[in-house]
C-alpha positions in Angstrom: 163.7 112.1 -38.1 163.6 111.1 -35.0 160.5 112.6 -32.7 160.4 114.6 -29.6 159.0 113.3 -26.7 158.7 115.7 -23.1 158.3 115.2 -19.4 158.0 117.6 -16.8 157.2 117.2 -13.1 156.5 120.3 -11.0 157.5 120.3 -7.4 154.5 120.5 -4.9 155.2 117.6 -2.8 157.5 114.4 -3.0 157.2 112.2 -6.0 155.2 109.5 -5.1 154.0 106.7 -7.1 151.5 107.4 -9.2 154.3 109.8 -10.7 156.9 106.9 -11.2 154.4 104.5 -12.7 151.7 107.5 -14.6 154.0 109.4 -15.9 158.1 108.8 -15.3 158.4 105.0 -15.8 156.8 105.4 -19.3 158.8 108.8 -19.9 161.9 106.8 -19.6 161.3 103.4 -21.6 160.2 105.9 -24.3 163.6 107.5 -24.4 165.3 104.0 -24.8 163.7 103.9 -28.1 165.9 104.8 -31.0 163.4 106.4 -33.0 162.7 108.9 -30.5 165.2 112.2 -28.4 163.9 113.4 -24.9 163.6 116.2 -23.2 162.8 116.0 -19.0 162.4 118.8 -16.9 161.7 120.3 -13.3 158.7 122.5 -13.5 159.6 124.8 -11.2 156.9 127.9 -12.1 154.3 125.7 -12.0 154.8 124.8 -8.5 154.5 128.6 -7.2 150.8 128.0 -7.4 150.8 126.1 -4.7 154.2 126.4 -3.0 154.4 129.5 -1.2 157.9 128.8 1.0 161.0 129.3 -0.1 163.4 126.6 1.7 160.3 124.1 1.3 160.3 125.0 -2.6 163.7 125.0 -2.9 164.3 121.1 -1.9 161.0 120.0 -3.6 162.9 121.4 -6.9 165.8 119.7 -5.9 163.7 116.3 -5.0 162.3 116.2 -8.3 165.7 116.3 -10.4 167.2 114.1 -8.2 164.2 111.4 -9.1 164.9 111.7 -12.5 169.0 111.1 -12.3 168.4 108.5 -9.2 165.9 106.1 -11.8 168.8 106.5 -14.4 168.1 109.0 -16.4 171.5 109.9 -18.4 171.9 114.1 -18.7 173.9 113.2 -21.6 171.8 111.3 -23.7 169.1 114.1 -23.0 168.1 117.4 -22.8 167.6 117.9 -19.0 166.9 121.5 -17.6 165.3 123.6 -15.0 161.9 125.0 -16.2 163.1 128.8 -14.5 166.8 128.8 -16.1 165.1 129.1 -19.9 163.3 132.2 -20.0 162.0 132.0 -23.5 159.4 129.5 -22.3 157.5 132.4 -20.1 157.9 135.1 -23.2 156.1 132.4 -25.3 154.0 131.8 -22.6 152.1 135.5 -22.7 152.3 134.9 -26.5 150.0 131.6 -26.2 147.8 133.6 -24.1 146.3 136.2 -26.4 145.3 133.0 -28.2 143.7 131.0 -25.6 140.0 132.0 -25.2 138.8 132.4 -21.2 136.4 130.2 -21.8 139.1 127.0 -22.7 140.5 127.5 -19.3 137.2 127.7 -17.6 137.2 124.0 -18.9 140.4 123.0 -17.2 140.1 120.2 -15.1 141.7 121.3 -12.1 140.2 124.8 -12.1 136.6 123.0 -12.5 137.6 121.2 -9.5 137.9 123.9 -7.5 135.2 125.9 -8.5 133.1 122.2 -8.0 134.2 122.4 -4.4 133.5 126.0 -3.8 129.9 125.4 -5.0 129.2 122.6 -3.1 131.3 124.4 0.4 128.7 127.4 -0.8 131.9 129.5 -1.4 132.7 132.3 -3.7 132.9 129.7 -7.0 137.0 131.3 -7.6 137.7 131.2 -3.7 141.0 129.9 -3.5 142.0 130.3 -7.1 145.6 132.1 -8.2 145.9 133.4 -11.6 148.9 131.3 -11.7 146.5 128.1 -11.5 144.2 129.5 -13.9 146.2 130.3 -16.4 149.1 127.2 -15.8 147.6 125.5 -18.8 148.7 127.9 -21.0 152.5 128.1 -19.5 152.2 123.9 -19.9 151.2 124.8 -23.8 154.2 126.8 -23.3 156.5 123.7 -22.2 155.3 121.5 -24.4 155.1 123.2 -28.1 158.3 125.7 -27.5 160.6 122.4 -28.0 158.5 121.1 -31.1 157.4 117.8 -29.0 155.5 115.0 -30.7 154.7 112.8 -27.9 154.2 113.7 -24.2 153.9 110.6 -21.8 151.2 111.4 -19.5 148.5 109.9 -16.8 145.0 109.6 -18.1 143.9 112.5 -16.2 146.4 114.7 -17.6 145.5 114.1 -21.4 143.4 117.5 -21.5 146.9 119.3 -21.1 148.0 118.5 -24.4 144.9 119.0 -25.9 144.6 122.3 -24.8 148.4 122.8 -25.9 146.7 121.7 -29.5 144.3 123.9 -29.7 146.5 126.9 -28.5 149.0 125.9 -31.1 146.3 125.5 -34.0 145.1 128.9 -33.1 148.5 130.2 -33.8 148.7 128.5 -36.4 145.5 129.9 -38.1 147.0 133.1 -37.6 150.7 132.9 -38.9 151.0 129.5 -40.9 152.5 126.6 -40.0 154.3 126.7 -36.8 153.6 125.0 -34.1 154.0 121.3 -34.2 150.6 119.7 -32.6 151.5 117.3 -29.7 150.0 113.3 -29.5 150.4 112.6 -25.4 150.8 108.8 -25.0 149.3 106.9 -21.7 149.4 103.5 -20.1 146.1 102.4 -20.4 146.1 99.8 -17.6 148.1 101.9 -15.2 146.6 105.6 -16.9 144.9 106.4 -13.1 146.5 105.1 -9.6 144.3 104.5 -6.6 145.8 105.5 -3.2 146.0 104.3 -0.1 142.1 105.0 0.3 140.7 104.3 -3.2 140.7 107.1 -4.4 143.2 108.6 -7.2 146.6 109.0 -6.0 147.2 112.4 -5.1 148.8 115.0 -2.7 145.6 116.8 -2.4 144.2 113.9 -1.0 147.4 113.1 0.9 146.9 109.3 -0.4 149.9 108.8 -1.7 153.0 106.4 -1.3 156.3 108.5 -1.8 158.8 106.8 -4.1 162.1 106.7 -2.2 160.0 106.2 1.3 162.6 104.4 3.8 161.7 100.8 4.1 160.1 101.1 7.8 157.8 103.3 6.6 157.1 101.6 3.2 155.8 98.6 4.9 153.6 100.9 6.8 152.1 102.6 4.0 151.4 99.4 2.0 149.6 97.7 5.1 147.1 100.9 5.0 146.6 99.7 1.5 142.9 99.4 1.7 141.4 95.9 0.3 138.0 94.4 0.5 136.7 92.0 2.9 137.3 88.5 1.2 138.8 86.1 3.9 142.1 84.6 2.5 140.7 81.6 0.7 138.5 83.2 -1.9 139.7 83.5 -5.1 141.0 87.4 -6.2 140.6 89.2 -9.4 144.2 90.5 -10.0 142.5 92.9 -12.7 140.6 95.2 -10.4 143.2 94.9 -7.2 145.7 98.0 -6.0 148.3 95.7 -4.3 148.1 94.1 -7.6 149.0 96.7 -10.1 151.5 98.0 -8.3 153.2 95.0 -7.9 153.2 94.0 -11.8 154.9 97.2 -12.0 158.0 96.3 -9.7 158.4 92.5 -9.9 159.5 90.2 -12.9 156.9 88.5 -15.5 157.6 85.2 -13.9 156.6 87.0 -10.4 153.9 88.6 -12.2 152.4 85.4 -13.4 152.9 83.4 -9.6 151.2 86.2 -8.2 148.4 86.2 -10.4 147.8 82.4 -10.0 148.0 82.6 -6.0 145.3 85.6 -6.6 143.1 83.1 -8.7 143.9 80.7 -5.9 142.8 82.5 -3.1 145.7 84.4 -1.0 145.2 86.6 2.0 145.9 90.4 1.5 148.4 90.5 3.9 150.4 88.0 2.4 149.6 89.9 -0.7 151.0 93.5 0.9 153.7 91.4 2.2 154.7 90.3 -1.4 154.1 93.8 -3.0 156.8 95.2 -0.3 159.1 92.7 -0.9 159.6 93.8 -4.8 158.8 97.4 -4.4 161.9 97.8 -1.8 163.8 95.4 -3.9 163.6 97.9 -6.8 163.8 100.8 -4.5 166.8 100.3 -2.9 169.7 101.5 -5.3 167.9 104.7 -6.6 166.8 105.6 -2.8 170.6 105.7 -2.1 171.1 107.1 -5.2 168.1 109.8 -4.6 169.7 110.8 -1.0 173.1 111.0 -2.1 172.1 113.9 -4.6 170.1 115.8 -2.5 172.9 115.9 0.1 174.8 117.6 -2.7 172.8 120.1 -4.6 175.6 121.7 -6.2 175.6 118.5 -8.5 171.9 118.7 -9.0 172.7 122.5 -10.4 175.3 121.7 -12.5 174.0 119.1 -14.7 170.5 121.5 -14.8 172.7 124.0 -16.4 174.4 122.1 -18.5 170.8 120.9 -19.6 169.6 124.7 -19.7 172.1 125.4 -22.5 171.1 121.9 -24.7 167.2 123.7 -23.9 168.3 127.6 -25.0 169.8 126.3 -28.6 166.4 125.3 -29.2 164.0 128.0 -27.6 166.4 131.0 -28.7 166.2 130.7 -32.3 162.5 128.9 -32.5 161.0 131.8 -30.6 163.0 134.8 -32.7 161.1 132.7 -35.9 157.9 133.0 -34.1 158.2 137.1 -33.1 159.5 137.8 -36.3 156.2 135.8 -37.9 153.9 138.1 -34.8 155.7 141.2 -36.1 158.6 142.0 -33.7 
């Protein structure tokens, strides 16, 4: 039998990067793979912890879809949906819950960070923190085991999510037998973490980040804020531990790849290098940026297919979760 693998991206800002390359790119050559069936969707709920206007919210949504369709996915070779149009998933989700101890989300990474922060600001340690992003682990386990997935592609950072969807599920299954299939996640180890334009990870919270479909003027702009050492242009470059350099393995050809690396080993200067890096990343760019604004200029198009994908989604949760409230006792 062919296994599951699942994607979701929720919308709380616009797809940059470290999305396409952590998480999207590797969801996608995945689903060219005979052996496996995928399932991608907008994770809408899980951007109300963040997302608190409702035009704003509304076009991130649609942002995110249209990323999917404008890099080629095919809404009919997969199941494709909106997180919000299949309720089932939040029903299971307050299931998962009364087996998820408190003390497995204190350990979320992102609700550490917070509560990190607040210590260190000599803040309340929860100021700042929604249930919604407290408990959003548990609505991910929700996501993630309600369509029986095997694999989930994700960034290194994001690896605890599945665990966590593991544990949830094996709690379950202690409970009520066999039911819950217990997700592997799957990462890019040589791309698992992005650096932004400062360094640090790639990330909207650090507003770092290099949006995907970014028009070309302001591309260029973005990658010449790239930050590099100090090496003058001569010195031989390790291509292993430069940013301009693993992104630019990720657009270009292998023959590309392998010039680059030899003018790194040469000594090149990083201008010439951003230069270069531009060059492919617009090159690739180009077809799914007009691709990208064409959709969201036409959001009824964007909602059809997500229905469409909806009802693919609903002849899977439906009948799985009636199994699993007739096995609770309903």
């Amino acid at each position: 039998m062919r296994k599951t693998i699942l994607t979701g991206i929720k919308p709380t800002g616009q797809v940059h990067l470290g999305n396409y390359i952590g998480a999207i790119k590797p969801a996608l050559e995945l689903a060219k793979a005979d052996d496996y069936k995928a399932a991608y969707f907008v994770a809408d709920y899980h951007g109300l912890t963040k997302v608190n206007n409702a035009e704003e919210f509304r076009n991130l949504s649609y942002g995110i879809a249209a990323t999917w369709l404008a890099l080629g996915l095919d809404p009919n070779k997969v199941i494709f949906y909106r997180q919000s149009d299949v309720p089932e998933i939040f029903e299971l989700n307050w299931i998962l819950s009364c087996f998820t101890s408190k003390g497995l989300m204190n350990r979320a990474h992102a609700y550490k960070a917070i509560v990190d922060s607040n210590k260190r600001l000599d803040k309340d340690i929860d100021f700042g923190v929604n249930m919604g992003l407290f408990n959003y682990p548990i609505l991910m386990a929700a996501d993630i085991l309600m369509f029986k997935t095997d694999v989930v592609p994700v960034g290194k950072d994001q690896v605890q999510h599945v665990e966590i969807a593991r544990d949830i599920a094996e709690s379950f299954n202690n409970s009520y037998g066999e039911t819950f299939l217990l997700p592997e996640y799957k990462i890019q180890d040589d791309t698992a973490v992005l650096p932004g334009l400062d360094g640090r990870k790639m990330s909207k919270s650090y507003n770092n980040t290099i949006p995907l479909f970014e028009d070309p003027k302001k591309l260029k702009k973005l990658i010449n804020k790239i930050k590099t050492d100090s090496l003058p242009p001569e010195a031989p470059k390790n291509p292993d531990t430069s940013v301009l350099f693993m992104l630019y393995k990720e657009f270009a050809t292998f023959v590309e790849v392998e010039n680059m690396k030899e003018q790194y080993i040469k000594g090149i200067g990083w201008g010439e290098a951003k230069k270069e890096l531009f060059n492919v990343m617009n090159r690739f760019i180009e077809e799914p940026r007009e691709k990208y604004n064409e959709l969201m200029s036409s959001p009824e198009k964007i909602d059809k297919i997500l229905k469409e994908g909806a009802e693919k989604a609903r002849a899977i949760s439906v009948p799985f979760l009636k199994e699993i409230k007739s096995k609770i006792g309903f």
